[in-house]
N, C-alpha and C positions, 0 to 999 in steps of 0.2 A: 585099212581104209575106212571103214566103218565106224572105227570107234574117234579117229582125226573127225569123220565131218558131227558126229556126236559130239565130242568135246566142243568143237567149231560152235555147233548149235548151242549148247549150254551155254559156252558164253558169250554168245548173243543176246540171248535171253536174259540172264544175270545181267549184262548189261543196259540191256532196254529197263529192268527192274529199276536199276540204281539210277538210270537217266531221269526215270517220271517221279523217282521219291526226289531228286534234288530237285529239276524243275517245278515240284508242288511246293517244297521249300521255296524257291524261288519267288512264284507267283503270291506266295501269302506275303512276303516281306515285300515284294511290290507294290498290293494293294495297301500295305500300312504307310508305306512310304508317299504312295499317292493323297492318303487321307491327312497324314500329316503335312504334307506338306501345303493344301489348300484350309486346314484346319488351325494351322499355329497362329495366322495374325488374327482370331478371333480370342485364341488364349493370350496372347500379347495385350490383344485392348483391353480383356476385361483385367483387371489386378483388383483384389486379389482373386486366384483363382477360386475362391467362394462365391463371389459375386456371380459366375457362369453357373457353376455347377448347384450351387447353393439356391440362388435364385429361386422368387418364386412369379414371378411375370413372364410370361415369351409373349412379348410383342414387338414385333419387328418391323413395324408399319409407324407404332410411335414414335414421336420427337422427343426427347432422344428414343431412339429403338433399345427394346431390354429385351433381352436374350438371357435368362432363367429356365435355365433347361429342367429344375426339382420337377414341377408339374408332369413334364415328358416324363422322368425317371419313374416317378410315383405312378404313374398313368401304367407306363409298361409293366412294373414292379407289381401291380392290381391284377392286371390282367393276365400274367404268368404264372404268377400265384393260384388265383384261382383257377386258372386250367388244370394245374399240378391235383389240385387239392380234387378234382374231378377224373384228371386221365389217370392217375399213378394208381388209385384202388381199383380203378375198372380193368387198366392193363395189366397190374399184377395179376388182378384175381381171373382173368383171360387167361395168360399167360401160362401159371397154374392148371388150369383147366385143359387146357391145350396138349402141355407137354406131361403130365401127370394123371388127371383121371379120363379126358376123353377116349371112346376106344379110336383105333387106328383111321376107319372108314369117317368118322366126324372129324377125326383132325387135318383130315386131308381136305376137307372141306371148309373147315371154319380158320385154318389161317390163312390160306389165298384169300378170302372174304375179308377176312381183318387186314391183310397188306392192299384191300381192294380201295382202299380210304385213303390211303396215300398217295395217290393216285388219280384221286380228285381234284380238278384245280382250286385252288383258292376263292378263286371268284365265285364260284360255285354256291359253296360254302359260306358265304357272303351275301349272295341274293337269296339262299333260302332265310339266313339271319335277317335281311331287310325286309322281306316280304311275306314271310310265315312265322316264323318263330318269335320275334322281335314283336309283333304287333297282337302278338298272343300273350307273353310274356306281361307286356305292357297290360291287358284287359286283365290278366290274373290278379297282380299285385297293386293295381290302381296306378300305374306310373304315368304321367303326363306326356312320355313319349317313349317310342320302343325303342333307341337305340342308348345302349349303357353299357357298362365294365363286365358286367355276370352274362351277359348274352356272347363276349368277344371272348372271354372263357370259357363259356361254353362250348364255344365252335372251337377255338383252340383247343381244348381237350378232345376232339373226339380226331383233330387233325395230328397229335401227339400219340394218341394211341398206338396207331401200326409202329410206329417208331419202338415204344414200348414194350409192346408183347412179342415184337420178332425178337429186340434183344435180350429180355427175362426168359423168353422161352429158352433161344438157346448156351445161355446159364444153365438152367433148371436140367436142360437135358446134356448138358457137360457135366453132373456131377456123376461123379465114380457108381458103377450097378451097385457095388459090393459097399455102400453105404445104405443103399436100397434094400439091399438084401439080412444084412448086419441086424439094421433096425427090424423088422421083418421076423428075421429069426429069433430075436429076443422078448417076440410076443408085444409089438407095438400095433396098432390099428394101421394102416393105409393113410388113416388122416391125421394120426401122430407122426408117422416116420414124414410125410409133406411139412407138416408146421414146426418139426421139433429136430429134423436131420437135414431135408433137401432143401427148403427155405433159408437156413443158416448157412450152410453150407454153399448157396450157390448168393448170399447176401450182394458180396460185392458187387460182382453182375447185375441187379437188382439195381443198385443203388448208380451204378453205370448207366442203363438205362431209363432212370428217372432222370439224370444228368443229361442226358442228350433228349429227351423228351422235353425238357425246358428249355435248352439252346435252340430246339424246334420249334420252340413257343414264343420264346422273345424277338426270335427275327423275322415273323410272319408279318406280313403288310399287308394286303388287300383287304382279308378278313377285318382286322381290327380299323381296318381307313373304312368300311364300312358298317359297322353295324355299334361301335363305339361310340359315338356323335363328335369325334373331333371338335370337343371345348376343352383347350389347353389350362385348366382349372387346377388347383388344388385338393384331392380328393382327401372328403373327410370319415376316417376309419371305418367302420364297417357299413356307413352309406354310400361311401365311395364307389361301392360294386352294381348300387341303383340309380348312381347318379352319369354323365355323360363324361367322358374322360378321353385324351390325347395320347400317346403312345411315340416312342423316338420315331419308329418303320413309318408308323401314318404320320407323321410329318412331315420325313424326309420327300414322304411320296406326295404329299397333299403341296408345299411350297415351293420345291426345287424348280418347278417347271414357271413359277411366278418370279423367283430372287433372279435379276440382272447379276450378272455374273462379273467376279472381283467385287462385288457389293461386302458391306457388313453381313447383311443376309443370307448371302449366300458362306459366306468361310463359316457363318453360325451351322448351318445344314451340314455342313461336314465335322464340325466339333462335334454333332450328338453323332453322326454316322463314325467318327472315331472311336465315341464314349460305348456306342454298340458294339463296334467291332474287337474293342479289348474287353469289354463283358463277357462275349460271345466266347471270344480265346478265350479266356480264364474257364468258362464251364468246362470248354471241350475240354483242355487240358488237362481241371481236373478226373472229367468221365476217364480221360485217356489212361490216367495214372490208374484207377479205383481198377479200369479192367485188365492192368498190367498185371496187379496184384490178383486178383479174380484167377486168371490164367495161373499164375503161380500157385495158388493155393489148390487150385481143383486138380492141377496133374502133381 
């Protein structure tokens, strides 16, 4: 009798598993279906499709309205960038510290504190950027105004971190003792067997993790609708980061609530919320792939 209503439970279970992975399947081809389907007749009017994506104007107020999404690309492309180039060395090297040399009693403390940030809303992180950090920023480097690209990465990176150092750590502490040990034994330092065995070795994961710390990055909006200066502009190379810059997220978020709906305007706000949305897939996908492989390699 016992083991019938055990079976019984098992597959219940197994099947509630299979219900919520198809239904998330489900839901994701929904949402693409919804974005496509209000996004196509903006790809229809423009021909060719360079002229949308290529573009370097969004103005959708002008006669004719141009709809030049590069600016938005190049805007966002600035701004995740440079979060990257900030969160990826402080998360690793957390990370690191975390699962390798802290002793037991700090690490129980310092990563609840690091997953403590993710956890902060957005907005948050946005009024400090408007209201302290941004107007300091600005007096340091002489800038005319505090909000720009290196301030919307900055706070991106510090909001990409928890992301990063839970998942490096638990890499880092998936790889095999008896790599730990191996190296150890053969008269390597503590801090060779870290840079020359468990870092290589737990890479994938690593590299998993910078991957989804950037899909964290690119689809953030409050943050960057605020402390960026939303001017849909073409940003030029490496002043770009000082200058004020537009983002897909702050866009979608700053005009959707002004475009009349079935407008030109509006099917444009859903072409860049599509052009985000299959960005977005393509990272995760490939994080997903990198930590398939990651998994395989470490067992």
């Amino acid at each position: 009798m016992r083991s019938s209503i055990a079976r019984a439970w098992e597959w219940l279970i197994e099947s509630a598993i299979r219900l919520a992975g198809v239904l998330a399947i489900i839901f994701v081809l929904l949402i693409f279906a919804f974005l496509l389907r209000d996004a196509l007749p903006t790809f229809a009017e423009q021909t060719p499709l360079s002229g949308l994506l290529g573009g370097h104007e969004w103005r959708p107020t002008s006669e004719p309205a141009q709809f030049g999404m590069l600016p938005l690309i190049l805007g966002s492309l600035y701004v995740t960038v440079g979060a990257l180039v900030i969160a990826v060395p402080l998360g690793l090297g957390c990370a690191i510290f975390v699962a390798e040399i802290a002793p037991p009693w700090m690490r129980e403390i310092l990563k609840p504190t690091v997953e403590v940030l993710a956890a902060i809303p957005s907005v948050v992180y946005g009024f400090l950027g408007l209201l302290m950090i941004g107007p300091w920023l600005a007096d340091v480097f002489g800038l005319p105004i505090g909000q720009f690209a290196a301030l919307g990465s900055l706070l991106l990176a510090f909001m990409a971190i928890p992301t990063i150092v839970s998942i490096s750590e638990d890499a880092l502490r998936n790889v095999p003792v008896a790599l730990r040990d191996s190296s150890l034994a053969l008269g390597a330092t503590r801090w060779q067997t870290i840079v020359r065995v468990i870092v290589p070795a737990a890479r994938s994961g690593l590299i998993a993790a910078s991957l989804l710390g950037l899909a964290r990055a690119i689809g953030e909006t409050m943050t960057v609708l605020m402390v960026t200066g939303n001017a849909p502009v073409m940003p030029r190379a490496l002043l770009g980061f000082l200058r004020p810059i537009r983002t897909m997220t702050a866009t979608i978020a700053a005009e959707m609530g002004e475009a009349a709906h079935g407008s030109s305007h509006y099917h444009a706000l859903f072409a860049i919320g599509l052009v985000l949305f299959v960005i977005t897939f393509l990272i995760n996908t490939v994080a997903d792939v990198v930590v398939r492989r990651a998994g395989g390699v470490q067992t």
